[in-house]
DOVOKE-295606 format. One record per residue (C-alpha): x, z, y; residue in three letters. Coordinates in steps of 0.001 Angstrom, whole numbers, plus 500000, padded with zeros to 6 digits. Example, Ala and Ser with C-alpha at 12.3 -4.5 7.8 and 13.67 -1.06 7.14 Angstrom:
512300507800495500ALA
513670507140498940SER
This chain:
468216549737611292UNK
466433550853608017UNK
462743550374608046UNK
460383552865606664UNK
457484551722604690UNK
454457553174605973UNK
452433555493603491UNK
449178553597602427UNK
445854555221603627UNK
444379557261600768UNK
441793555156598523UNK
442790551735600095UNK
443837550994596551UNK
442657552788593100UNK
445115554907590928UNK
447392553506589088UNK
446003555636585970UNK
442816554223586584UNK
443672550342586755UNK
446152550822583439UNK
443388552773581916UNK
440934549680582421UNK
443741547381582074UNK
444153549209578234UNK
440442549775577577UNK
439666545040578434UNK
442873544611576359UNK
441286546355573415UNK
437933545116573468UNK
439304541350573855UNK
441754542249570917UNK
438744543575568809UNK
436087540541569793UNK
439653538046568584UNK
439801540338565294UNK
435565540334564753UNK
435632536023564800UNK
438846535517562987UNK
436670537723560094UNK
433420535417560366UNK
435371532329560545UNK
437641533704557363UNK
434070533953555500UNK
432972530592556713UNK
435893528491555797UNK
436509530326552284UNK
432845532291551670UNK
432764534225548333UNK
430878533036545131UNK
428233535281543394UNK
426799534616540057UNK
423805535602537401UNK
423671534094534090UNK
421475530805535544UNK
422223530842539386UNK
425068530605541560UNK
425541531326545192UNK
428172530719548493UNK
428096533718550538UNK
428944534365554104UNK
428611535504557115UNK
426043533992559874UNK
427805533273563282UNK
424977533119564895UNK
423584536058566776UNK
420104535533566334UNK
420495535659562596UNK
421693539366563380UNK
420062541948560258UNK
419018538721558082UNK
419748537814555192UNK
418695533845555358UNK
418656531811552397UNK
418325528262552945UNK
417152525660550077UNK
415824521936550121UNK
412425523573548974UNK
412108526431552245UNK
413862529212553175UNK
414233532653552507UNK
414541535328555484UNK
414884539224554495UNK
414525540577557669UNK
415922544101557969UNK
414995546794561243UNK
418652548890561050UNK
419697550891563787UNK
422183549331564843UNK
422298544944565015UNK
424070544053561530UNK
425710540708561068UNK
423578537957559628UNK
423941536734555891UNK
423528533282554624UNK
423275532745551205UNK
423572529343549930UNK
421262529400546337UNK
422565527239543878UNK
421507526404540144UNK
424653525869537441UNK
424946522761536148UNK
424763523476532530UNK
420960524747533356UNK
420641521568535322UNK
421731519595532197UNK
419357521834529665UNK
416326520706531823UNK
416823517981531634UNK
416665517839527576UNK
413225519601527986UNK
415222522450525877UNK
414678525696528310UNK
411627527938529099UNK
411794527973533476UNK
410140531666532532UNK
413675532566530930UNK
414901531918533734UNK
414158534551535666UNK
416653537086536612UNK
416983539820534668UNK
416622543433535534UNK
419106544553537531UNK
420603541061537133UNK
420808540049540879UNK
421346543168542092UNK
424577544024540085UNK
425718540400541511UNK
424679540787545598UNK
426424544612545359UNK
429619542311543782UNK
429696539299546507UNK
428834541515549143UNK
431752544117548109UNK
433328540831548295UNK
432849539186551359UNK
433429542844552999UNK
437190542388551502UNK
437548538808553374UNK
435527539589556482UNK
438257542702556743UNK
441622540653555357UNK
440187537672557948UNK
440350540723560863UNK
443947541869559893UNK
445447538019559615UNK
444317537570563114UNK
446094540572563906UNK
448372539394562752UNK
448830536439564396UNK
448493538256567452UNK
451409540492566826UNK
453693537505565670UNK
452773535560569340UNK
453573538432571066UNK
456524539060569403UNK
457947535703569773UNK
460604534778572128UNK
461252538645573223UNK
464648540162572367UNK
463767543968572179UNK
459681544393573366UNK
458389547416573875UNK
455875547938570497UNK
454651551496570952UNK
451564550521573226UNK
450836547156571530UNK
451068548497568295UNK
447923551169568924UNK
446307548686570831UNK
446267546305568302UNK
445531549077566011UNK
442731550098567298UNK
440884546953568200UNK
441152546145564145UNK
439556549919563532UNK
436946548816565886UNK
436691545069564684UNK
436115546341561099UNK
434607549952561200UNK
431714549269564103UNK
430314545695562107UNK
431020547679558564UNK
428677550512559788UNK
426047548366560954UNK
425957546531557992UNK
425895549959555751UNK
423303551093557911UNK
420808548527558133UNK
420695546805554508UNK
419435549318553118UNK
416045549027551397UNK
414175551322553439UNK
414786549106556676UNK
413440546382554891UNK
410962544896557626UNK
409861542089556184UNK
410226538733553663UNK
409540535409555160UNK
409754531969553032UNK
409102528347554624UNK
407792525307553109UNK
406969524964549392UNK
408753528281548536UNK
406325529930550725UNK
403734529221548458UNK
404896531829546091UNK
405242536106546256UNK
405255538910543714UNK
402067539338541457UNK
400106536519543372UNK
398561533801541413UNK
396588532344544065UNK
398877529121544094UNK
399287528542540692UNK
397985524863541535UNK
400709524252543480UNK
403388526186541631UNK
401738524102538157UNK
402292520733539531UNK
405739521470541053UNK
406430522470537309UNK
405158518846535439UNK
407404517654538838UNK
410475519106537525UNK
411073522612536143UNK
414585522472539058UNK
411798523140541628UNK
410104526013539288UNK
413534527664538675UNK
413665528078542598UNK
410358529477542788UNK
410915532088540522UNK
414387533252542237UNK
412206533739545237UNK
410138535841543348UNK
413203537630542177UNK
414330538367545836UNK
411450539254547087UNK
410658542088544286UNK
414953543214545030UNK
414163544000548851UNK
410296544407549032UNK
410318548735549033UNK
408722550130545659UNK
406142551452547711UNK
404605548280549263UNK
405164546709545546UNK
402842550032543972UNK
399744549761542628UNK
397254549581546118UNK
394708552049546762UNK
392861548897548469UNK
393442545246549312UNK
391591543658552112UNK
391268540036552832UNK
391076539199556398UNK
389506536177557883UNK
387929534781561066UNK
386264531907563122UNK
385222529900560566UNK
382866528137563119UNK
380059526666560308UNK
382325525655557806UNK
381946527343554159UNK
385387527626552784UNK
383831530944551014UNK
384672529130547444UNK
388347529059548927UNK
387288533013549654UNK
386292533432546287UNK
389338532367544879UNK
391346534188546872UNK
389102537682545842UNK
389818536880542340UNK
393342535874542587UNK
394598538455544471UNK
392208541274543237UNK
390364541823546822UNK
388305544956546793UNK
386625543628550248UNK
386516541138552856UNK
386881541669556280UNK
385354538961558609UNK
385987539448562688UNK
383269537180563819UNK
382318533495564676UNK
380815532488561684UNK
378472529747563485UNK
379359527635566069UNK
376568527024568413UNK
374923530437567593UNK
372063529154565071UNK
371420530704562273UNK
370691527345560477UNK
373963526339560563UNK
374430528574558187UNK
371630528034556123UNK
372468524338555998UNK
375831524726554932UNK
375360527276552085UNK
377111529900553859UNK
374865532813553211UNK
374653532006549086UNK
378221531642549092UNK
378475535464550665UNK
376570536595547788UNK
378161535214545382UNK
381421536820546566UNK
380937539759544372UNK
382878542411546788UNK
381322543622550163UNK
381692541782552912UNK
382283543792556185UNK
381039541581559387UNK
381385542263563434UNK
379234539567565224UNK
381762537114567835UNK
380763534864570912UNK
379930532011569256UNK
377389534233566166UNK
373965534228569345UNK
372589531847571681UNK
371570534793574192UNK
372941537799575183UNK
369701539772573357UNK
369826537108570231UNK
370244538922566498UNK
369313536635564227UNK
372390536454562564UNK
372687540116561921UNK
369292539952560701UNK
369747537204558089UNK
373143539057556936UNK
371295542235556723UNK
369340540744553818UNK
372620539667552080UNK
373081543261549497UNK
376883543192549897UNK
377354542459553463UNK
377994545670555613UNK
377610545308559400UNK
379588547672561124UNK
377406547299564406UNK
373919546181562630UNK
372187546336566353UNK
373383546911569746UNK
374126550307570562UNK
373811551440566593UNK
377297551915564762UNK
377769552378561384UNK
380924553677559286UNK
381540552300555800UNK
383849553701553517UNK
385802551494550955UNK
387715553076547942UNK
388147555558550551UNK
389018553759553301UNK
387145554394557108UNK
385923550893558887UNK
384468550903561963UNK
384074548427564793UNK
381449546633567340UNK
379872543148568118UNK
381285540874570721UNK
377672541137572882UNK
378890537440574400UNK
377126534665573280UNK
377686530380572680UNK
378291528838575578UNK
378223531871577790UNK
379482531692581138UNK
381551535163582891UNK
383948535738585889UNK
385813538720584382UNK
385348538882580065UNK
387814541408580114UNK
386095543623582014UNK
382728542886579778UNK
384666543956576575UNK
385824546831578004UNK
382373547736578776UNK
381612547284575165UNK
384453549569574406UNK
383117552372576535UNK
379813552257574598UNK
381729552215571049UNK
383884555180572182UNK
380648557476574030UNK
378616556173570445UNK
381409557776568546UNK
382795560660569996UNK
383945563135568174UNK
383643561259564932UNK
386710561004562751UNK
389061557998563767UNK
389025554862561345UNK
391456553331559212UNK
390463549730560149UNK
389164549124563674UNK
387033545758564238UNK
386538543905567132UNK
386131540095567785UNK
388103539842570911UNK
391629541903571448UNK
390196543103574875UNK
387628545478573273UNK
390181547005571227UNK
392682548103574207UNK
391263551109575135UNK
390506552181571878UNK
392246554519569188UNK
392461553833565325UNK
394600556099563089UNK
395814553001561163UNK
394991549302562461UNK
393026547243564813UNK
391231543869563530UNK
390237541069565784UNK
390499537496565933UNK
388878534885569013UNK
392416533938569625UNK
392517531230566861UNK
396277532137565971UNK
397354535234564351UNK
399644537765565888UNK
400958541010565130UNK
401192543364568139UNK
401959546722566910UNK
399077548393564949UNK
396884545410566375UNK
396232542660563891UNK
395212539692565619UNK
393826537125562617UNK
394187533319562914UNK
391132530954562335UNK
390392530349558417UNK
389326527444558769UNK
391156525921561881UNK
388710526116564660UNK
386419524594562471UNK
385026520667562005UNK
384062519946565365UNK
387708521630566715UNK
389847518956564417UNK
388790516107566171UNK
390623515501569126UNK
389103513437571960UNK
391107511776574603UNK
390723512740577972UNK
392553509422579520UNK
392565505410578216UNK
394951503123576886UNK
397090504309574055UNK
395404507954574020UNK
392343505481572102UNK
394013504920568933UNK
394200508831568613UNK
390261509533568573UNK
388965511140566205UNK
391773512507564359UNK
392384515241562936UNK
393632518046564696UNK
392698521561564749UNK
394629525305564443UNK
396652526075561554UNK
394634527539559130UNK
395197531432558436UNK
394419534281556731UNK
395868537722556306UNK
395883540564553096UNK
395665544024554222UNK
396953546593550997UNK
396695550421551658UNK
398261552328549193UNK
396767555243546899UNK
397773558033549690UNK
395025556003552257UNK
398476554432554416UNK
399010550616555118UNK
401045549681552575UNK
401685545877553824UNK
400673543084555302UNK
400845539696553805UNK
400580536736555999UNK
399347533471555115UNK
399380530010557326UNK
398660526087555948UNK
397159522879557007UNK
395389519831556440UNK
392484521383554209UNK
390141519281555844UNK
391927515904554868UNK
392235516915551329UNK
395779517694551364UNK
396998521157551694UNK
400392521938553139UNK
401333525670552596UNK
403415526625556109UNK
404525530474555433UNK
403886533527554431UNK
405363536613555744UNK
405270540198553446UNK
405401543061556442UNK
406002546448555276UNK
403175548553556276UNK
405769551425558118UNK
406288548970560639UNK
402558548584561444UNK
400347551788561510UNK
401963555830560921UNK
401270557419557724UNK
397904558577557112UNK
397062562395557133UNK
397979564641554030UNK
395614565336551428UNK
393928562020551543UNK
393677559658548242UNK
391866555710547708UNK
390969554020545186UNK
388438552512543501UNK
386791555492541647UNK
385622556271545424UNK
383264553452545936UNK
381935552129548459UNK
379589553574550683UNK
378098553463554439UNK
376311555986557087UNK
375297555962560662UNK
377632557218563464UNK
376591560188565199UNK
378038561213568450UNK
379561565147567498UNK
378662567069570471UNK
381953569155571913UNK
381773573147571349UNK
């Protein structure tokens, strides 16, 4: 007797559309994820070669994914990193720099000028559009040869396969291997998603019209003129990807420091004013470190303000009183003509205008050696004064606080300023500052807490990195960028310049309103706050 198979209960299994639908869809993907690393490993194994008259470079594509929208430049000096903020994740670029031989042999004659050296206009852009066009060519031939291979494997050892459905599969994994990579690319290095440069180690020490480390850059030249011919390709790169508008002529540059606990490093200040053209400095509190004003005095601090020659804008920070009611330091800094304190006594803002830019901000009311359950809640209560003080008044450019818990709850139509933290940070429009002088003396020495071999490490040197930051707003009154600065061992004598980071101002703080203009013809000027009563 026959059987008869039973009918199978309805949605006991899924459609057979459905599974070959899937089945199609996984097949696809995994073909396009083979064809996207057979292209990076075809630029790996053979990368392209791009040239200027003086430099050569191996170009290819990063395999890592955290290199994703880079362009990363590695060198025995430092490296590069052009980081770029695309919407969609772009695949990584290494560049490997390289100076021709023939230049190599010419320095070594003493018969070239490094300054000649330096691409020319144009020069390395003409170049990166060539090796990129380039590598595009073998990152797309390395997709299709895998392919490729893919076909001929599935094609072997079959007398007549069926080709129709392999042959668009396989066709359109490649369209997706090659189009969805391609787009991201064209989409995100472009220059107006530049985000920011970055350079490491001694190539850090050296950006577009800067000449505050010409020290370092002058000895590295009587070293050997190699290391100068690096420096200035950095230059080069950074004024190819660094927008024209954060490269303009600034309506304002700002240089921002913090906690320099009692140590005068203002000739270092003063150098850096001159150097880099500062129209002010911006200081975010703890000047002293036990809250006397004598500190100060003893170390030459107040003199050395003076002699800055730009103003000097100041909010007071927990370690700048001894008691809560204790304003000796604003007094003595009061009687300093360029110094401008933006909360002069408690309860009593002021609003100083800089080339046209607004500053506000208010003391941390804390003082040295101060003991609280909840400082949070204490700066916010600070905060509510500042914002009843100032209602209605226009919103600043520049907000100041010490501590980052005073500026939470409150609004600034470009940035926020604080430091406390002793390391710098960049949390949206918030610019946290890191200490400029390391914590200061009596935070470098490191005491051990425990005996035996912790001993033989008393009394070294420790400390924070040291750090400062340049603020630039441009001639329509908008941040314009944000250069970053970190380096250690000051105090022993021998400087080590860590980083610096160029951030494009878009990334930081909105555009300011329409109609507005800085620059120095405005001056500088200051007046009280007055709360503006509503209507």
């Amino acid at each position: 007797m026959t059987e008869v198979e039973e009918p199978q209960p309805r949605g006991t299994n899924p459609p057979r559309r459905w599974t070959g639908l899937l089945r199609v869809f996984a097949t696809v993907a995994l073909l396009a994820i083979v064809g996207y690393i057979g292209g990076m490993a075809t630029t790996n194994l053979w990368p392209i070669t791009a040239e200027t008259d003086n430099f050569r470079a191996r170009v290819q594509l990063a395999a890592s994914p955290f290199q994703s929208s880079t362009v990363h430049a590695p060198t025995v000096f430092g490296d590069i990193d052009l980081h770029f903020a695309g919407p969609l994740p772009a695949p990584g670029i290494e560049v490997r720099l390289q100076v021709k031989e023939e230049i190599t042999d010419l320095f070594t004659r003493g018969r070239v000028d490094v300054t000649e050296l330096t691409p020319k206009d144009g020069e390395l852009r003409a170049a990166m559009d060539s090796g990129l066009r380039e590598l595009a060519l073998k990152f797309v031939g390395g997709v299709l040869l895998t392919q490729a291979g893919i076909v001929m494997l599935y094609l072997l050892g079959r007398a007549r396969p069926p080709w129709r459905h392999p042959v668009i599969a396989i066709g359109t994994a490649t369209a997706l291997a090659v189009s969805v990579p391609s787009l991201a690319a064209v989409s995100t290095y472009r220059t107006t998603n530049f985000a920011a440069y970055e350079a490491t180690s001694l190539l850090g020490t050296v950006r577009s019209n800067s000449g505050m480390f010409t020290d370092i850059q002058g000895q590295a030249q009587r070293a050997t003129p190699y290391v100068q011919n690096l420096l200035a390709l950095s230059d080069a790169l950074q004024n190819e990807f660094v927008p024209a508008e954060t490269a303009a002529a600034p309506g304002a540059r700002f240089l921002l420091i913090s906690d320099l606990h009692g140590m005068n490093y203002y000739p270092l200040v003063k150098q850096i004013v001159e150097d880099e053209q500062i129209t002010a400095v911006i200081d975010t509190g703890d000047m002293l470190n036990f809250g006397r004003v004598a500190e100060g005095e003893m170390a030459g601090m107040f003199s050395a303000i003076e002699d800055l020659g730009v103003p000097y804008v100041f909010v007071r920070g927990n370690h700048d009183a001894r008691s809560p009611n204790d304003e000796a330091l604003l007094q003595r800094l009061a009687e300093i003509p360029n110094v401008m304190l933006l909360e002069p006594t408690a309860g009593e803002y002021v609003e100083a205008d800089i080339d046209g830019v607004r500053l506000t901000g208010l003391n941390d009311w804390r003082h040295f050696a101060e003991v609280n359950d909840d400082f949070g809640a204490q700066q916010r209560d600070a905060a509510d004064r500042f914002a009843e003080a100032t209602q209605g008044w226009p919103l600043p450019d520049i907000l100041v606080s010490h501590q980052p818990y005073a500026l939470s709850p409150l609004a600034s139509d470009g940035v926020k300023l604080n430091g406390h933290m002793h390391s710098p940070l960049l949390d949206g429009n918030r610019i946290q500052i890191g200490t400029f002088t390391g914590g200061g003396l009596v935070n470098h020495f490191q005491v051990p807490e425990t005996t035996g071999e912790d001993e033989e490490t008393a009394g070294e040197l420790v400390g924070q990195p040291y750090a400062f930051d340049i603020l630039t707003f441009g001639t329509d009154c908008s941040v314009q960028s944000l250069t970053r600065y970190t380096y250690r061992n000051l105090v022993s004598g021998q400087p080590q310049y860590d980083n610096v980071a160029v951030i494009n101002g878009n990334r930081i703080a909105d555009p300011a309103e329409e109609g507005r203009t800085c620059g120095p013809d405005l001056g500088v000027s200051t007046q009280p706050i007055v709360p503006v009563a509503d209507d």
